[in-house]
C-alpha positions in Angstrom: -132.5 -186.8 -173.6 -130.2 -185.5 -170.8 -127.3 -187.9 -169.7 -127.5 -189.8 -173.5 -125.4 -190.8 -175.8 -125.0 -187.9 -178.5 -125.4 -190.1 -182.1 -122.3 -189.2 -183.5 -120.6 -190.8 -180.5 -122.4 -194.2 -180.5 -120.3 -196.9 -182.3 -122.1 -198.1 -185.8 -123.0 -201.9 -185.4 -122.7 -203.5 -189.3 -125.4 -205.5 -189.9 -125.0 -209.1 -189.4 -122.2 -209.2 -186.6 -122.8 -210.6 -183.4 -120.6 -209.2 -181.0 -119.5 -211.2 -177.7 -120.9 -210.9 -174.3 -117.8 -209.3 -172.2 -118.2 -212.3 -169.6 -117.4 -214.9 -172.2 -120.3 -216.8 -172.2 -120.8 -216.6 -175.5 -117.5 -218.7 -176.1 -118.7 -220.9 -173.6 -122.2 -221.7 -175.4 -119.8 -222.2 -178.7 -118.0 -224.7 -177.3 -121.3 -226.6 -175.8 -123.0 -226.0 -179.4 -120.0 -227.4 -181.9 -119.2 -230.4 -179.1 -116.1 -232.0 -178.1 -115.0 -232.5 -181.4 -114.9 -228.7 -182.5 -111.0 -227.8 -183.2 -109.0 -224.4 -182.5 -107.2 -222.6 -184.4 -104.2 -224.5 -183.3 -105.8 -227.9 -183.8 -106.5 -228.4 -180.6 -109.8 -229.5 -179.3 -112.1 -227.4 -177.4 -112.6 -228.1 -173.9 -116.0 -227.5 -172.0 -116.3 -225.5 -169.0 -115.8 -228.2 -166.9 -113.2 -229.9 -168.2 -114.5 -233.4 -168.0 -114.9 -234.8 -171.4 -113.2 -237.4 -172.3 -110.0 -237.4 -174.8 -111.7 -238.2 -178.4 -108.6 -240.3 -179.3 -109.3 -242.5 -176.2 -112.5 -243.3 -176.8 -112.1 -244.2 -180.2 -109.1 -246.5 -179.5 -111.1 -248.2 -176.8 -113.7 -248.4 -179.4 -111.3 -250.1 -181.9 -110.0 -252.6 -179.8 -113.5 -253.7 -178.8 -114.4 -254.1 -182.4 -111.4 -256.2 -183.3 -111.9 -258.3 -180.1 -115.4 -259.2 -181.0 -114.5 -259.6 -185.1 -111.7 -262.2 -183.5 -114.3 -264.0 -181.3 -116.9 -264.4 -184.1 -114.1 -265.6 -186.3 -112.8 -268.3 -183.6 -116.6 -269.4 -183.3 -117.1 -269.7 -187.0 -113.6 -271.8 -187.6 -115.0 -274.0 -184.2 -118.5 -274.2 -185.6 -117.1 -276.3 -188.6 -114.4 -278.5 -186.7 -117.7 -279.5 -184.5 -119.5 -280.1 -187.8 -116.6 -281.6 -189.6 -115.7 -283.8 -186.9 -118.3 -287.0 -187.5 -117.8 -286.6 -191.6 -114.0 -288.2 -191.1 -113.5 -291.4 -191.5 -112.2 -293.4 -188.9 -110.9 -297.2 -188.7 -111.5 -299.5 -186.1 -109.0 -301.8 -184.2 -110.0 -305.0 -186.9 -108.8 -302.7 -189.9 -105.9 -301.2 -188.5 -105.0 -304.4 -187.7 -105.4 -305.7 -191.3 -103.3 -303.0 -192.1 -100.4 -303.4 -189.9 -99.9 -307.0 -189.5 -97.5 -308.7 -186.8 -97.4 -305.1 -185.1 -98.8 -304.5 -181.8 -99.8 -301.6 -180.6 -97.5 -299.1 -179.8 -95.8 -299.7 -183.4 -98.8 -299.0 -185.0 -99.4 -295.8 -182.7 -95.8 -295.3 -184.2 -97.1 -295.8 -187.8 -100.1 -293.4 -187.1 -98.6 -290.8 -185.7 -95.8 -290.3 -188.5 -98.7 -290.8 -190.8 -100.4 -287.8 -189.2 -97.2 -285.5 -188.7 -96.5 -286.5 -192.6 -100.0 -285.2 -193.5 -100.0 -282.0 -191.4 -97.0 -280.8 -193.0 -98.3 -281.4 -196.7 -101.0 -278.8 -195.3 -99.1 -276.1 -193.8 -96.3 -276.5 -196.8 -100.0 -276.4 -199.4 -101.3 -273.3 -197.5 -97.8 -271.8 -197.0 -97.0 -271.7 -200.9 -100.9 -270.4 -201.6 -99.4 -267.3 -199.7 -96.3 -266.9 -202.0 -97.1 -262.7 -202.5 -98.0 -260.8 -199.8 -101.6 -260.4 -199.8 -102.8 -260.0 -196.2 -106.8 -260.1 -197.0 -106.2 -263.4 -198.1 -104.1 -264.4 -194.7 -107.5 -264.9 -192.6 -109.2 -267.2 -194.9 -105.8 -269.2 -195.4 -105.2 -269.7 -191.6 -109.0 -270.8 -190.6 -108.4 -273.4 -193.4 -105.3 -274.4 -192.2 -106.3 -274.8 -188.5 -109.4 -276.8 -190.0 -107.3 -279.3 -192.4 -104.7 -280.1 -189.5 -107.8 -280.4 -187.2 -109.1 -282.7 -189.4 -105.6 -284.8 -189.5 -105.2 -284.9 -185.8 -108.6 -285.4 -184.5 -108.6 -289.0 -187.7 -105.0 -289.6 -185.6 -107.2 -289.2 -181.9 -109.9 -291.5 -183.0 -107.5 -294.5 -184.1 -105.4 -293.8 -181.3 -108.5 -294.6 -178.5 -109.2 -297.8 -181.1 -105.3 -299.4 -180.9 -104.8 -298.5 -177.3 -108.8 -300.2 -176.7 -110.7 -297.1 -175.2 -112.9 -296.3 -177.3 -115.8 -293.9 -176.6 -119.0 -295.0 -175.4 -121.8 -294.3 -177.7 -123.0 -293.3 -181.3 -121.1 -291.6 -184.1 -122.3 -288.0 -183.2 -121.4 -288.7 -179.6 -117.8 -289.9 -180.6 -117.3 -287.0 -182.2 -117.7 -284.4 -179.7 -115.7 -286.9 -177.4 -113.2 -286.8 -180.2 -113.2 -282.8 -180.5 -113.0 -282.5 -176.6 -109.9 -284.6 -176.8 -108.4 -282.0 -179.4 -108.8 -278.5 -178.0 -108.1 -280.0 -174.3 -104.8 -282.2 -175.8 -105.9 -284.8 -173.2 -107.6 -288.5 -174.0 -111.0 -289.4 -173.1 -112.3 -289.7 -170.0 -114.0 -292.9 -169.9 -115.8 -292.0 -166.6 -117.5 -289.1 -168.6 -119.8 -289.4 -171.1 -120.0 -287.4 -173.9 -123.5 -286.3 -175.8 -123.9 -283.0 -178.5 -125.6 -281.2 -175.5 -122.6 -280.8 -174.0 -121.0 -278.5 -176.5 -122.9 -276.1 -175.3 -123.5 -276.9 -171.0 -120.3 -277.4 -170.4 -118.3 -274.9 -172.0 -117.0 -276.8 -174.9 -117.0 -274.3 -177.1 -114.5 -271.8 -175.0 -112.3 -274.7 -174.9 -112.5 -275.1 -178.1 -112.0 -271.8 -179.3 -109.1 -271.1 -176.7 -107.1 -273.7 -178.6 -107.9 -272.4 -181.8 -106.5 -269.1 -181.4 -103.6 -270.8 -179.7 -102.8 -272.7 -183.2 -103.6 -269.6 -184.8 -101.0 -267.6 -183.1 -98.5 -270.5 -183.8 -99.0 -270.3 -187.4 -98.8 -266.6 -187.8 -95.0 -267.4 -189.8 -96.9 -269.7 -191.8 -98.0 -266.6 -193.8 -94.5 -265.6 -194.6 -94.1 -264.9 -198.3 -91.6 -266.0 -201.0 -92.3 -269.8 -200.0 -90.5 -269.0 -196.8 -94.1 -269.6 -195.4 -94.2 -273.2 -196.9 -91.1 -274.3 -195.2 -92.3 -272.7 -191.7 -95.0 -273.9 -191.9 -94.4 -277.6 -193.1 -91.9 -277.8 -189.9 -94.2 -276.1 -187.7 -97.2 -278.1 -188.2 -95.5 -281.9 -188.4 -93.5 -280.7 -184.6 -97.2 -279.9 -183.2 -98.4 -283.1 -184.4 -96.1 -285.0 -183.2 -96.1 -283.2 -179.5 -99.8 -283.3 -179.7 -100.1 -287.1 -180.4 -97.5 -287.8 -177.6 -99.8 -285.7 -174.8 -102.7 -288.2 -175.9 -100.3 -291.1 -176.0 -99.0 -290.8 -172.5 -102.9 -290.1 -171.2 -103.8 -293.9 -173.0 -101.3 -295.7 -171.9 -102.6 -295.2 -168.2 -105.7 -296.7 -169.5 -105.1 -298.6 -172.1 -106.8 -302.2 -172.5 -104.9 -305.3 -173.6 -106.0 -306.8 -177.2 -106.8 -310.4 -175.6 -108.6 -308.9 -172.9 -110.9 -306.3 -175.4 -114.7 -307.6 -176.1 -115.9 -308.0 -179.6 -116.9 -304.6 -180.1 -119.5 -303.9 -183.4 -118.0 -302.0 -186.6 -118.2 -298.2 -186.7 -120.5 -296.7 -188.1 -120.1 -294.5 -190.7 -121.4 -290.9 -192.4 -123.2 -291.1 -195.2 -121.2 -288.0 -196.8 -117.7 -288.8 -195.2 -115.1 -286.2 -195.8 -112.1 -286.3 -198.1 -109.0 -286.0 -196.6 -105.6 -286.0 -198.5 -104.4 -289.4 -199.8 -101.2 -288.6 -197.9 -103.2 -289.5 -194.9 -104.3 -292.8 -195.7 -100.5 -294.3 -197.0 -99.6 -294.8 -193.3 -101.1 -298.4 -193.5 -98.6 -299.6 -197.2 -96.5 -302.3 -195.7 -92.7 -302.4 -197.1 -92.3 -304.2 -200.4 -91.0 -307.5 -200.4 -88.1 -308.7 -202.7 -89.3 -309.0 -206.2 -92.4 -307.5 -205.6 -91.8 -303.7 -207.0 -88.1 -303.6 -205.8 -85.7 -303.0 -208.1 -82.4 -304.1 -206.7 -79.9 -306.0 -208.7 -81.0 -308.7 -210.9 -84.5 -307.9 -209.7 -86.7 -306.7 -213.1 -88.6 -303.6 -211.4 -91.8 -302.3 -212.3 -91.0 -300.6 -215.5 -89.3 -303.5 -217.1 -85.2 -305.0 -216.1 -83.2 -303.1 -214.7 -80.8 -300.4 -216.4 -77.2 -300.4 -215.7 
């Protein structure tokens, strides 16, 4: 035809190429096809015409961080979960047995007595959970700390309820209902409110929980050293845990004292009841109440047989 293309002038197309448009918007619709993620020759990502998508490596570090977040909350709730289920399994003693056990004391010596008691016993945990951790293994650091926080919980929240029996303010109704009182007293580091009654409900109308998991992952941060290896850990942790006792116990102290009632003027008040599968905490926690040997009973000073037989010189 006039005006054409003669044939040996055309340009030979091989079969299976696929030229592109000479407006571009065939790298355009490449870009849209293979997504965001497609890479360039230079490794970086393509771009779509209009420029808006956001970064990949923001998105999937916001992404990260929400995970962790939520894996950190369940893990709070599940370590609160079983300080609210522990919590009516310890045993507790009431003002007529503490009483038996510290005789001629009144009651802040015996607060004295518990609270050493308690320190003494926290420390044996973080110093037990500290060597556990001798080589670095930091898959096993998670499990170790939740059972730490729930062994010194256990400790201080046996020190709390004593504590509301010597100074006479102890809380109003059954042993389920003491307990929560008891674990509110814990993660708020305050004593009970005798103006406001506790009940199980309230773990979950009144924000309890938060509470409590707020001062769980404030322990939890504190005993990050504990994990230390090469029985550095054991040490840290030993000191760490008998100083937060001890400042613990005083916060509750200086709340009873404002509200404390007087032995002589206390009303005969029934024996506590107990769980029928009470929890066994170390013995370290119960040898607060051993009063101090008399002479020639166990001592062996001089001229004194002791209790392996006279004494050696």
């Amino acid at each position: 035809m006039p005006g054409s293309t003669p044939p040996w002038k055309r340009r030979s197309r091989k079969r299976g190429a696929d030229l592109e448009p000479s407006d571009g918007s065939r790298g355009a619709r490449d870009a849209v096809e293979r997504g965001p993620d497609a890479v360039t020759g230079e490794g970086a990502p393509l771009e779509t015409a209009g420029g808006g998508a956001p970064a990949p490596a923001e998105s999937g570090g916001l992404t990260a961080r929400r995970r962790a977040e939520g894996r950190l909350h369940a893990a709070l709730g599940v370590v609160a979960d079983r300080i609210v289920a522990v919590a009516p399994r310890i045993p507790v003693r009431d003002l007529d047995t503490l009483r038996r056990h510290f005789p001629e004391l009144g009651p802040e010596e015996i607060a004295d007595r518990l609270v050493a008691g308690a320190a003494k016993a926290s420390a044996a945990v973080g110093a037990g959970v500290g060597a556990a951790n001798m080589l670095p293994a930091p898959p096993a650091w998670a499990a170790g700390m939740a059972t730490e926080i729930t062994a010194v919980a256990a400790v201080e929240l046996k020190l709390v309820a004593e504590l509301h029996e010597v100074y006479g303010r102890r809380p109003p109704g059954d042993l389920r209902a003491r307990s929560i009182a008891y674990v509110r007293v814990w993660s708020s580091e305050h004593g009970v409110d005798p103006t406001r009654p506790t009940t199980f409900r309230a773990v979950v109308d009144t924000g309890l929980k938060q509470q409590l998991r707020r001062q769980i992952k404030r322990r939890l941060i504190r005993n990050v050293p504990n994990m230390l290896p090469f029985m550095v850990g054991a040490t840290v942790g030993a000191v760490v845990n008998r100083r937060d006792t001890r400042r613990f116990a005083e916060h509750i102290r200086t709340d009873l004292r404002k509200v404390r009632v007087p032995w002589e003027h206390l009303k005969e008040l029934p024996p506590l009841d107990r769980h029928s599968e009470p929890l066994e905490l170390p013995e370290i926690v119960h040898e607060d109440h051993e009063a101090p040997e008399e002479p020639g009973h166990g001592s062996s000073g001089p001229g004194t047989p002791g209790p392996d037989g006279p004494p050696k010189d």
